[in-house]
N, CA, C and O atoms as CSV, one atom per row, in Angstrom:
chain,resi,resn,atom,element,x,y,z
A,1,UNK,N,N,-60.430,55.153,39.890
A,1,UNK,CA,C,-59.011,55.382,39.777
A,1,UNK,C,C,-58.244,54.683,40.902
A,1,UNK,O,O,-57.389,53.840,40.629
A,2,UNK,N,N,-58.507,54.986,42.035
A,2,UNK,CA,C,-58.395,54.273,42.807
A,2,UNK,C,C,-57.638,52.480,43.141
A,2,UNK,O,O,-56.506,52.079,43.410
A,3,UNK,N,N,-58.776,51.918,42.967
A,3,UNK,CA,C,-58.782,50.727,42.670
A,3,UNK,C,C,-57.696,50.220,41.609
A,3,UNK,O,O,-57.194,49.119,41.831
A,4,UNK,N,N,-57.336,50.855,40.598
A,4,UNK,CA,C,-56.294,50.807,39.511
A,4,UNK,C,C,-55.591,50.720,39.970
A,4,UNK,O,O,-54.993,49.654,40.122
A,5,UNK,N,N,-55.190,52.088,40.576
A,5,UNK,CA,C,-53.484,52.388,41.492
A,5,UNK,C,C,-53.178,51.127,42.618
A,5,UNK,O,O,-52.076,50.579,42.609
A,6,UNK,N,N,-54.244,50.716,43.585
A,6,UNK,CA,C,-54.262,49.557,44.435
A,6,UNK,C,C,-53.598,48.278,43.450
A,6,UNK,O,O,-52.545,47.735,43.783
A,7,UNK,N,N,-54.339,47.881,42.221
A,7,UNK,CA,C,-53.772,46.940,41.605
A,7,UNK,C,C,-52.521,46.983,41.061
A,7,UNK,O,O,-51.747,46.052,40.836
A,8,UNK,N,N,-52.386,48.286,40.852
A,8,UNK,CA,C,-51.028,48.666,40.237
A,8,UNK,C,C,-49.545,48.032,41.499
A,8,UNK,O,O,-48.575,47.274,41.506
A,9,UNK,N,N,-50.149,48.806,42.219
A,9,UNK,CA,C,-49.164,48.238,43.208
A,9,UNK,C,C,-48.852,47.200,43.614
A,9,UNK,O,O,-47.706,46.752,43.587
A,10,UNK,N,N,-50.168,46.461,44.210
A,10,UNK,CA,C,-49.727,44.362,44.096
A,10,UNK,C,C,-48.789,44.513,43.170
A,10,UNK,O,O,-47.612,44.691,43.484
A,11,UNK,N,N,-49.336,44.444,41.520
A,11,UNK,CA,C,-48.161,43.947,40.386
A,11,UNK,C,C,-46.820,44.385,40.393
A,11,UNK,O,O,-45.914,44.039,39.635
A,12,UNK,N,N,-46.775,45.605,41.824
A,12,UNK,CA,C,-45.116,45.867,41.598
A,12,UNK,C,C,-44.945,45.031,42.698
A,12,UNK,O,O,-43.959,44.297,42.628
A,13,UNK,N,N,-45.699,44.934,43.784
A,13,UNK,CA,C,-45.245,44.004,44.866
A,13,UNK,C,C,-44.648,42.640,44.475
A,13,UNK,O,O,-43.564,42.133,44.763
A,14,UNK,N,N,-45.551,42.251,43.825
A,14,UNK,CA,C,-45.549,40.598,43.043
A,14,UNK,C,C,-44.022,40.483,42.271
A,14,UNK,O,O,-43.139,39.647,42.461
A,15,UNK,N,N,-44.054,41.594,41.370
A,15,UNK,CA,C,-42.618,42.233,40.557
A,15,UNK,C,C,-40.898,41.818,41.130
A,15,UNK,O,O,-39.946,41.250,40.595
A,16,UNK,N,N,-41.156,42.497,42.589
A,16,UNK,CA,C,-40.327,42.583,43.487
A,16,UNK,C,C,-40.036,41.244,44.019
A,16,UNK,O,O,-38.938,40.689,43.956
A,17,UNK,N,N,-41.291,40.689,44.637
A,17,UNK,CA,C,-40.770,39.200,45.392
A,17,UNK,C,C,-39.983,38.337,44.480
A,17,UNK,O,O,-39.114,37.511,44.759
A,18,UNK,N,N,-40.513,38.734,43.213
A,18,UNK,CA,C,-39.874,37.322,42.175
A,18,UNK,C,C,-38.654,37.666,42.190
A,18,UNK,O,O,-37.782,36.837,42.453
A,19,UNK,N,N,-38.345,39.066,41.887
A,19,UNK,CA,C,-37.112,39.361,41.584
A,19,UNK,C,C,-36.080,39.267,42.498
A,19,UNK,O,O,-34.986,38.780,42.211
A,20,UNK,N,N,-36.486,39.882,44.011
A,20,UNK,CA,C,-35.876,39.090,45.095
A,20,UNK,C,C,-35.445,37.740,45.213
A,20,UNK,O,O,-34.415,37.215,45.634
A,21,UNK,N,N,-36.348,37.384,44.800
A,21,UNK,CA,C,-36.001,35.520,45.027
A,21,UNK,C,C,-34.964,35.299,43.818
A,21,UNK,O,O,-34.083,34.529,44.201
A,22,UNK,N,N,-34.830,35.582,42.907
A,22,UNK,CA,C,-33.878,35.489,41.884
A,22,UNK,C,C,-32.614,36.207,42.376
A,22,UNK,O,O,-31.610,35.545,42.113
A,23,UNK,N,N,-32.389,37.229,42.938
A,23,UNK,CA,C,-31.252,38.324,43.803
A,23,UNK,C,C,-30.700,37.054,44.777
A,23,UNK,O,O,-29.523,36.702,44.709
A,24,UNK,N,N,-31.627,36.425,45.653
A,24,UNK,CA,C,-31.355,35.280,46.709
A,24,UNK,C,C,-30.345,34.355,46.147
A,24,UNK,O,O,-29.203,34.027,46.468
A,25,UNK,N,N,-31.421,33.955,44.903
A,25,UNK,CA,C,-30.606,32.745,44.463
A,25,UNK,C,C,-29.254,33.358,43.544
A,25,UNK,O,O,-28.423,32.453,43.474
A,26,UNK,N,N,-28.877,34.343,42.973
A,26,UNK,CA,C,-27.961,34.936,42.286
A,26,UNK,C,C,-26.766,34.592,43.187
A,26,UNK,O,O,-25.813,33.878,42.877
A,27,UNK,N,N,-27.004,35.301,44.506
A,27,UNK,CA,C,-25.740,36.036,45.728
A,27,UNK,C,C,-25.636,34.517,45.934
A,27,UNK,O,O,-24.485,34.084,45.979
A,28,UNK,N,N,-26.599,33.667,46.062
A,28,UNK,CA,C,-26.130,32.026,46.979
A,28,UNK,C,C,-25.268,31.145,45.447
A,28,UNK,O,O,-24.817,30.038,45.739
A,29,UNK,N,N,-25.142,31.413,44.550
A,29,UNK,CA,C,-24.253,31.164,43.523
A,29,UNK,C,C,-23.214,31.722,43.686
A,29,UNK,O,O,-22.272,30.984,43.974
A,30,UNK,N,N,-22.985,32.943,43.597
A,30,UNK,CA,C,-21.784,33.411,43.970
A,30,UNK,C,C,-21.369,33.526,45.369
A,30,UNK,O,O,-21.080,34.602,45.894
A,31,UNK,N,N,-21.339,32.026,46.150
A,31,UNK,CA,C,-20.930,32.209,47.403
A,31,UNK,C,C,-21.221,33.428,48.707
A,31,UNK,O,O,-20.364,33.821,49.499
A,32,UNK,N,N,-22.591,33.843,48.656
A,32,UNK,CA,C,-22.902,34.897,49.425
A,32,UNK,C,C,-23.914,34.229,50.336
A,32,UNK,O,O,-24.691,33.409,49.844
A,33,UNK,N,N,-23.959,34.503,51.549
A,33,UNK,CA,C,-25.085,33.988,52.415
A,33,UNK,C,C,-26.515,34.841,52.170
A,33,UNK,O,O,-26.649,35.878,52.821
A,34,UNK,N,N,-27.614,34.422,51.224
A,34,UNK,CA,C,-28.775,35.276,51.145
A,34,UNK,C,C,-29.937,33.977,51.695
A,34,UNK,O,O,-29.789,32.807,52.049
A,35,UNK,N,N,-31.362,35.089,51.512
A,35,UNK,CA,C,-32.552,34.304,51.934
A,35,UNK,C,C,-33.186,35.341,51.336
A,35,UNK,O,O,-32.716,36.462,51.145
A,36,UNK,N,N,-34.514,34.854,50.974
A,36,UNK,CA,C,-35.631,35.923,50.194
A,36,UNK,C,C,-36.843,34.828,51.282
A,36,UNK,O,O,-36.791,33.602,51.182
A,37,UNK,N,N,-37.715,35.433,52.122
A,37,UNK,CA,C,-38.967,34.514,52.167
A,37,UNK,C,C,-40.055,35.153,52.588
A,37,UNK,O,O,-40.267,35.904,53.541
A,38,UNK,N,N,-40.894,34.617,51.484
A,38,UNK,CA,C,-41.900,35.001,50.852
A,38,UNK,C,C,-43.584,35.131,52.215
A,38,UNK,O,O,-43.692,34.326,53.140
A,39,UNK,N,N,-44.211,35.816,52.066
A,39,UNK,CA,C,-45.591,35.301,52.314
A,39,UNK,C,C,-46.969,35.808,51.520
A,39,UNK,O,O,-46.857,36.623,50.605
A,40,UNK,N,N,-47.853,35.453,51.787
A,40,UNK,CA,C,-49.152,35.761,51.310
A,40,UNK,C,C,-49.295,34.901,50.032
A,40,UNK,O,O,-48.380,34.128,49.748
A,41,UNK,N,N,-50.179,34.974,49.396
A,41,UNK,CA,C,-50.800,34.087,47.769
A,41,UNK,C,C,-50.597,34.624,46.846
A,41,UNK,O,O,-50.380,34.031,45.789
A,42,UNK,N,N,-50.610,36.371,47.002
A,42,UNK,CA,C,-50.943,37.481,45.995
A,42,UNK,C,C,-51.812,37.356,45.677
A,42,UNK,O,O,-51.716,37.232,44.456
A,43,UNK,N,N,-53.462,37.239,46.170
A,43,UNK,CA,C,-54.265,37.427,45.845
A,43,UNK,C,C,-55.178,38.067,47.195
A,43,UNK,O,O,-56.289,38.596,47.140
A,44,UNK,N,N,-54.329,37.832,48.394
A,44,UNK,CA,C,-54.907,39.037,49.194
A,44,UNK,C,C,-53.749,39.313,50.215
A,44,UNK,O,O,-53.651,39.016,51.405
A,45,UNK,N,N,-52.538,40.266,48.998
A,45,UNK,CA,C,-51.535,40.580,49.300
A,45,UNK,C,C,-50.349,39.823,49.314
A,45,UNK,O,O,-50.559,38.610,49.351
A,46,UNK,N,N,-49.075,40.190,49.295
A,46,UNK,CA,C,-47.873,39.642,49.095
A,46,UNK,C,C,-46.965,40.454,49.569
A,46,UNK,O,O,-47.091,41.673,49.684
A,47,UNK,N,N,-45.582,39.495,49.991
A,47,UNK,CA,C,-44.427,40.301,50.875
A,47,UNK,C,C,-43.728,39.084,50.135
A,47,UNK,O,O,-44.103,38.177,49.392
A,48,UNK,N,N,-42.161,39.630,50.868
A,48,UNK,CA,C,-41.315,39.110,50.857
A,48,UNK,C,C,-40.070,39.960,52.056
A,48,UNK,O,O,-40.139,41.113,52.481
A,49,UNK,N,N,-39.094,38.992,52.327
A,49,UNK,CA,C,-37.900,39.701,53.305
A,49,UNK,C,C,-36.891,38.865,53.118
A,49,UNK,O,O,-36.620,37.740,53.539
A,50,UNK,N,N,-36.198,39.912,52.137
A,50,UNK,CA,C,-34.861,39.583,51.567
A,50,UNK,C,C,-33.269,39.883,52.346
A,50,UNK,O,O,-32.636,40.938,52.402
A,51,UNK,N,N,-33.018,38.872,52.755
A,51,UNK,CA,C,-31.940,39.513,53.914
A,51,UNK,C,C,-30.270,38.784,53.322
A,51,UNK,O,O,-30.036,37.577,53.391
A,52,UNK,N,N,-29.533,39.548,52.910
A,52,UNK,CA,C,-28.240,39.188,52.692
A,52,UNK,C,C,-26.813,39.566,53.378
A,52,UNK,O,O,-26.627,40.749,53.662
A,53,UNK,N,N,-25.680,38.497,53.687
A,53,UNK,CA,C,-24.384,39.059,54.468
A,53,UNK,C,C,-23.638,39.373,52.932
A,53,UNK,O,O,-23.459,38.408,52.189
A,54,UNK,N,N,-23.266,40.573,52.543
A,54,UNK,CA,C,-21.889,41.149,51.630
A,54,UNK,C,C,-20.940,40.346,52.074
A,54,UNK,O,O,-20.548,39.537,51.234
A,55,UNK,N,N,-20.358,40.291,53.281
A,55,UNK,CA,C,-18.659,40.064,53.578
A,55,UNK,C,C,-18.770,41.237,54.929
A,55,UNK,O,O,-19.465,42.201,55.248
A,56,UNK,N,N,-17.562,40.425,55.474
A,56,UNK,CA,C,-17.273,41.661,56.638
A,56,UNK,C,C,-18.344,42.555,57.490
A,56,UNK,O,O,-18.332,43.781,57.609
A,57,UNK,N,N,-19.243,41.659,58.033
A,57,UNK,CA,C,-19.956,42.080,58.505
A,57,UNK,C,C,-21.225,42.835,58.007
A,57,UNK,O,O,-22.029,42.952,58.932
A,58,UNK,N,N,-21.664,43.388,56.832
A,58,UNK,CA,C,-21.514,44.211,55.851
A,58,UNK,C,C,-23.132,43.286,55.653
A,58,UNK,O,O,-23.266,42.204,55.082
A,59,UNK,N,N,-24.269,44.153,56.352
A,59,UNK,CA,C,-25.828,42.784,55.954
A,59,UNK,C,C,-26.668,44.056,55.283
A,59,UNK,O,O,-26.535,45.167,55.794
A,60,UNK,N,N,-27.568,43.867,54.085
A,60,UNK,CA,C,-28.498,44.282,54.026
A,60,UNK,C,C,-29.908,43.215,53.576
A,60,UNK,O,O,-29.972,42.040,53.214
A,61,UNK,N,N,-31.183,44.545,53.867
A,61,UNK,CA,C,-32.559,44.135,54.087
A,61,UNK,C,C,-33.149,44.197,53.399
A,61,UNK,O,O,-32.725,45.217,52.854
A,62,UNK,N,N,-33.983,43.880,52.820
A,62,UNK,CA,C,-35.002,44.795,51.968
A,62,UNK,C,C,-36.335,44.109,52.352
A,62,UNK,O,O,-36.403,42.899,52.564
A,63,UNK,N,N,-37.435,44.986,52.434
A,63,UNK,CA,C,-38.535,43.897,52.446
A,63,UNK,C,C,-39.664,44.877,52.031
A,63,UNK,O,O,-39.818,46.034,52.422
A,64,UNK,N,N,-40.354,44.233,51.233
A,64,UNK,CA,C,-41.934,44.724,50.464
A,64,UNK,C,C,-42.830,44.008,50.788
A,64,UNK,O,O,-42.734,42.780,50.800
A,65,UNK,N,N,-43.949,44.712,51.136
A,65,UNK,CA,C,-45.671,44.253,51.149
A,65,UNK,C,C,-46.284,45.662,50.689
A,65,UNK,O,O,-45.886,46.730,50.223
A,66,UNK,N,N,-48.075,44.746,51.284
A,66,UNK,CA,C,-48.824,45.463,50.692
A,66,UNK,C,C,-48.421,46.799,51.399
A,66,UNK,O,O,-48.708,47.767,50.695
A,67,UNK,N,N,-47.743,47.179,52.787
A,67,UNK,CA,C,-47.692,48.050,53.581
A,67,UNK,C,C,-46.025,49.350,53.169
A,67,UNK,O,O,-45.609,50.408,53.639
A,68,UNK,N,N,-45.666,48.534,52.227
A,68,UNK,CA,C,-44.710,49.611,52.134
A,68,UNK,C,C,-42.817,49.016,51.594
A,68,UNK,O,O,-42.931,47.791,51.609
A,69,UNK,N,N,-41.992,49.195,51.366
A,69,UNK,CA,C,-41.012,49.292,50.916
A,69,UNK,C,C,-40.021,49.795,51.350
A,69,UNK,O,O,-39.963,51.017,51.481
A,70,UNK,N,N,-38.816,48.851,51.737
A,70,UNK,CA,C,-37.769,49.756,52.216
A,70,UNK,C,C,-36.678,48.584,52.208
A,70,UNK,O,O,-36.839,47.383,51.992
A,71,UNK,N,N,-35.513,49.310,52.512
A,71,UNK,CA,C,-33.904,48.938,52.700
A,71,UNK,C,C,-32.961,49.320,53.616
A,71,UNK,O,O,-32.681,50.483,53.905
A,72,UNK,N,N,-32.374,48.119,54.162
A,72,UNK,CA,C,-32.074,48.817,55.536
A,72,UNK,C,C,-30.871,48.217,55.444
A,72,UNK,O,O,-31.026,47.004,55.307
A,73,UNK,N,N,-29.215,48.691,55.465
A,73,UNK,CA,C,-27.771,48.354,55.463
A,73,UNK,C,C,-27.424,48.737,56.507
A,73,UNK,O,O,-27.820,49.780,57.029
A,74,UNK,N,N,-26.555,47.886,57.024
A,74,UNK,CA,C,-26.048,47.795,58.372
A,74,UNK,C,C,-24.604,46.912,57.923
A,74,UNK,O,O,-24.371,46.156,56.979
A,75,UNK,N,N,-23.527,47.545,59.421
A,75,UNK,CA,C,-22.392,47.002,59.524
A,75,UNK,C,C,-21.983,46.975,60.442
A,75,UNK,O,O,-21.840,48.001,61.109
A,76,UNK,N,N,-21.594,45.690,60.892
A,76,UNK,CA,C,-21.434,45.334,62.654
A,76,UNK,C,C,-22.478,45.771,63.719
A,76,UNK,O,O,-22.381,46.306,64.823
A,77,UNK,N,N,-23.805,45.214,62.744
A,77,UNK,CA,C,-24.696,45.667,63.998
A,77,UNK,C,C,-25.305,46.836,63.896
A,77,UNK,O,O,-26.403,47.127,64.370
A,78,UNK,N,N,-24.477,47.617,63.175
A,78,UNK,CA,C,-25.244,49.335,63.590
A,78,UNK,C,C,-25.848,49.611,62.087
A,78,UNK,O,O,-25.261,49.115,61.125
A,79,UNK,N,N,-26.927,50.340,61.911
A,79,UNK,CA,C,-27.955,51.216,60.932
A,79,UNK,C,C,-26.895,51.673,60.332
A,79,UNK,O,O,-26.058,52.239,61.036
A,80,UNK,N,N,-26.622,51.525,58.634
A,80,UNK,CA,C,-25.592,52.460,58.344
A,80,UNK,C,C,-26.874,53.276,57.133
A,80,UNK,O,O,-26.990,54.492,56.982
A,81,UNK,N,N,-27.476,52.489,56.606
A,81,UNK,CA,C,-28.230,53.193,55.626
A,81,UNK,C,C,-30.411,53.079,55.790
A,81,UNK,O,O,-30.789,51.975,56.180
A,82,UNK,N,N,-31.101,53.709,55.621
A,82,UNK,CA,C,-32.517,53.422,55.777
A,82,UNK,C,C,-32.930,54.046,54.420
A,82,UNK,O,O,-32.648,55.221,54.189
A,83,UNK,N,N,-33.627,53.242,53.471
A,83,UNK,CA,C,-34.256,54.042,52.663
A,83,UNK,C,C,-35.287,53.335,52.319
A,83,UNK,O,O,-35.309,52.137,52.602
A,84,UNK,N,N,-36.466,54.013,51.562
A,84,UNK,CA,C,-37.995,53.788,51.151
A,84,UNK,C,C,-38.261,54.235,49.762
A,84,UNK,O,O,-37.778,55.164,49.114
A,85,UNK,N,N,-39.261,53.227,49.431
A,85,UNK,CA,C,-40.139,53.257,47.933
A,85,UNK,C,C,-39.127,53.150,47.305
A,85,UNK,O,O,-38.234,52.310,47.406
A,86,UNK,N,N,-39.293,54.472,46.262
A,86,UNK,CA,C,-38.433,54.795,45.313
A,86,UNK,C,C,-36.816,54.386,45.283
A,86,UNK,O,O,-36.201,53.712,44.456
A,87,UNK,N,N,-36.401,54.993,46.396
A,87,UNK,CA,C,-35.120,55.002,46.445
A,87,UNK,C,C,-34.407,53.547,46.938
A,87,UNK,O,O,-33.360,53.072,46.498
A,88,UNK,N,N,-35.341,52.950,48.045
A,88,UNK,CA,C,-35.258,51.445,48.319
A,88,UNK,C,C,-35.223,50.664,46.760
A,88,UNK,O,O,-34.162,50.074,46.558
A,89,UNK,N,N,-35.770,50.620,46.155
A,89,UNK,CA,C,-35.823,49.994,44.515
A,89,UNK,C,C,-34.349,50.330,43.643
A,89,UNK,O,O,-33.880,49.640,42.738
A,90,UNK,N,N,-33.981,51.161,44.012
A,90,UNK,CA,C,-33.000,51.962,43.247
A,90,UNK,C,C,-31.850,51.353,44.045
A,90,UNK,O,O,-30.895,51.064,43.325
A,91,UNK,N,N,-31.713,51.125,45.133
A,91,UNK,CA,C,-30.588,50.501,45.964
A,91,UNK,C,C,-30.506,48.852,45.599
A,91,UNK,O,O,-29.476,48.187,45.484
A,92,UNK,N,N,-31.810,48.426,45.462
A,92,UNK,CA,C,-31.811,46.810,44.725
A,92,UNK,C,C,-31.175,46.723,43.776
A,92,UNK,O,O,-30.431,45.750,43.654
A,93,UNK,N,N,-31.256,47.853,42.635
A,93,UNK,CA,C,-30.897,47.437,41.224
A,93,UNK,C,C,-29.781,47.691,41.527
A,93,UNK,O,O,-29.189,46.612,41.571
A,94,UNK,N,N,-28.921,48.723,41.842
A,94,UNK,CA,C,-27.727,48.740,42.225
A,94,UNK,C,C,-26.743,47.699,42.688
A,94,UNK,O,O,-25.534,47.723,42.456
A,95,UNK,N,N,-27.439,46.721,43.416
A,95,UNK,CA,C,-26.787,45.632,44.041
A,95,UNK,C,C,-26.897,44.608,42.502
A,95,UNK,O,O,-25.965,44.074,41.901
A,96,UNK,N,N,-27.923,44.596,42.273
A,96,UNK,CA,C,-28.141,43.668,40.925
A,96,UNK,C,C,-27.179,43.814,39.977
A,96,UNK,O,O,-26.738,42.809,39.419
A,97,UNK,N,N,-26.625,45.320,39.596
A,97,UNK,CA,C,-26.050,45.194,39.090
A,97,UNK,C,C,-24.737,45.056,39.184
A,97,UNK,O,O,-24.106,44.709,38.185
A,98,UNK,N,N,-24.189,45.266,40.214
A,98,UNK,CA,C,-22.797,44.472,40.871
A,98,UNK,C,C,-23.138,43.156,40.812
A,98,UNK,O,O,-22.098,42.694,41.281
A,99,UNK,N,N,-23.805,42.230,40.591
A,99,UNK,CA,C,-23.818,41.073,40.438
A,99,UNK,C,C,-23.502,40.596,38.967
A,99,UNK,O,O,-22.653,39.740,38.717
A,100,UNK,N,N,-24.271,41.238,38.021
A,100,UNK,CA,C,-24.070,40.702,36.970
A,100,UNK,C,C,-22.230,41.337,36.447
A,100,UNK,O,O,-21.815,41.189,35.297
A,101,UNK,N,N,-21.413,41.993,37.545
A,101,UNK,CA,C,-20.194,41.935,36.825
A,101,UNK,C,C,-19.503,40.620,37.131
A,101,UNK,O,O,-20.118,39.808,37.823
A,102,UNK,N,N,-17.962,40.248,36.570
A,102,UNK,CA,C,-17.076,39.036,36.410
A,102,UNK,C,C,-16.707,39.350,38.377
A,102,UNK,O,O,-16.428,40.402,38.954
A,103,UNK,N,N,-16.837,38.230,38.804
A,103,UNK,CA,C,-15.907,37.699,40.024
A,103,UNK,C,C,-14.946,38.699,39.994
A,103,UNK,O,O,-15.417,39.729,40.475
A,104,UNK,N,N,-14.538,38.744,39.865
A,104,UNK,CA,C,-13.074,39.431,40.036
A,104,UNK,C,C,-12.681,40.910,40.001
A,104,UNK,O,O,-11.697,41.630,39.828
A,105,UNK,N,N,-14.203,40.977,40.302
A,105,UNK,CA,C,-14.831,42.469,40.011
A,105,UNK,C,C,-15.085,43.445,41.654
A,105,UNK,O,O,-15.380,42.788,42.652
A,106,UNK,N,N,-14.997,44.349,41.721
A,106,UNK,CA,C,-14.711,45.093,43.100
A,106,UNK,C,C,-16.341,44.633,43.916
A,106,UNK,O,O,-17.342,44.494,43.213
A,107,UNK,N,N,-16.396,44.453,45.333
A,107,UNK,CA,C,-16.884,43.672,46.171
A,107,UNK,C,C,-18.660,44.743,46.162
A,107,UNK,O,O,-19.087,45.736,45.573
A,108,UNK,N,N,-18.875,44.330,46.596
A,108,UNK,CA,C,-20.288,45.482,46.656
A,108,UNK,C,C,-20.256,46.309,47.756
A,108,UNK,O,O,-20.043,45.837,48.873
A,109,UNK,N,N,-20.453,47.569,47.568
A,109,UNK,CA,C,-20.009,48.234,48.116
A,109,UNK,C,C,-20.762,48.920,49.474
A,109,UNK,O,O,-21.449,48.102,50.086
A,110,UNK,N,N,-20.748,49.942,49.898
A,110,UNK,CA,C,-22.166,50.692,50.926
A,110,UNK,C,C,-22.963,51.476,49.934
A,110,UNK,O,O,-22.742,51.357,48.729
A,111,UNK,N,N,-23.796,52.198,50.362
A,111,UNK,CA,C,-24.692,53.159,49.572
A,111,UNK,C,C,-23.993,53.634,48.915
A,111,UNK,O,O,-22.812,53.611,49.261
A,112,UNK,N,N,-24.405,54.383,47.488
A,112,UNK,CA,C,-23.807,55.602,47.274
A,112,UNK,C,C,-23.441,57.195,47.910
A,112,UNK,O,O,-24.331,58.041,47.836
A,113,UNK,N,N,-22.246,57.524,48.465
A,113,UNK,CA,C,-22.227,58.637,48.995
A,113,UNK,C,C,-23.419,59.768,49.372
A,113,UNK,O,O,-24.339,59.897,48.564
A,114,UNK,N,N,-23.412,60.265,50.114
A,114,UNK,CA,C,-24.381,61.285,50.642
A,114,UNK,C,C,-25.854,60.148,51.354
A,114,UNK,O,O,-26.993,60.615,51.369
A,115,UNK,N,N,-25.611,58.881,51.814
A,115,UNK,CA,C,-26.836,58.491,52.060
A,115,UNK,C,C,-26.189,58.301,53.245
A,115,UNK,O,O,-25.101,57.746,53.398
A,116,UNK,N,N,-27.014,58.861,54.219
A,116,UNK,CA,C,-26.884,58.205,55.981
A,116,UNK,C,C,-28.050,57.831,56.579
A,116,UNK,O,O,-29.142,58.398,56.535
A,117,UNK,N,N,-27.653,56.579,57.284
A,117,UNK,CA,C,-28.367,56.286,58.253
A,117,UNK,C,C,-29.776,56.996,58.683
A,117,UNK,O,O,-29.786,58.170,58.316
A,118,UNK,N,N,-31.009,56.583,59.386
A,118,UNK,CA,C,-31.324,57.383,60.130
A,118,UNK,C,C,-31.821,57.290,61.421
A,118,UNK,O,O,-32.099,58.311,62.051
């Protein structure tokens, strides 16, 4: 069982980098300063560290390996948001999906309410 769950996870790791790198290249179309960069082969492990500026100071992180998952938003420097696994994934799509609205569409925003720092 074991061994399953281990593989299971690469394939979300693997999942993630691509999709990152597609998030990278999305935000650098729409005039956003991003970077996604990558390491390992995926075949004995894989990462990536996806780092983007919103506007106004306004940067978030994300970065996955074999070691773990997380998201880290900051503004002017200071920790505004920290989150992991689950909820780190859930903050990606969120951003994703402020992307796929029209330009002219409200800016991306901070976390959703009730998330602080830690």
């Amino acid at each position: 069982m074991f061994p399953r769950l281990a593989e299971q996870y690469r394939a979300v790791v693997h999942d993630l980098v691509l999709s990152l790198q597609a998030l990278a290249r999305s935000l650098k179309d729409r005039g956003l300063p991003a970077s996604c960069y990558t390491c390992g082969d995926g075949r004995d492990g894989q990462g990536a560290s996806f780092v983007a500026n919103l506007g106004d100071n306004h940067m978030v992180r994300f970065l996955v390996s074999d070691f773990g998952i997380s998201w880290v938003e900051s503004r002017n420097g200071h920790e505004l948001v920290k989150l992991e696994g689950a909820e780190a994934i859930q903050e990606l799509q969120r951003v994703a999906e402020v992307l796929q609205q029209p330009l002219h569409s409200a800016p991306i925003g901070m976390a959703p309410a009730g998330q602080q720092g830690s």
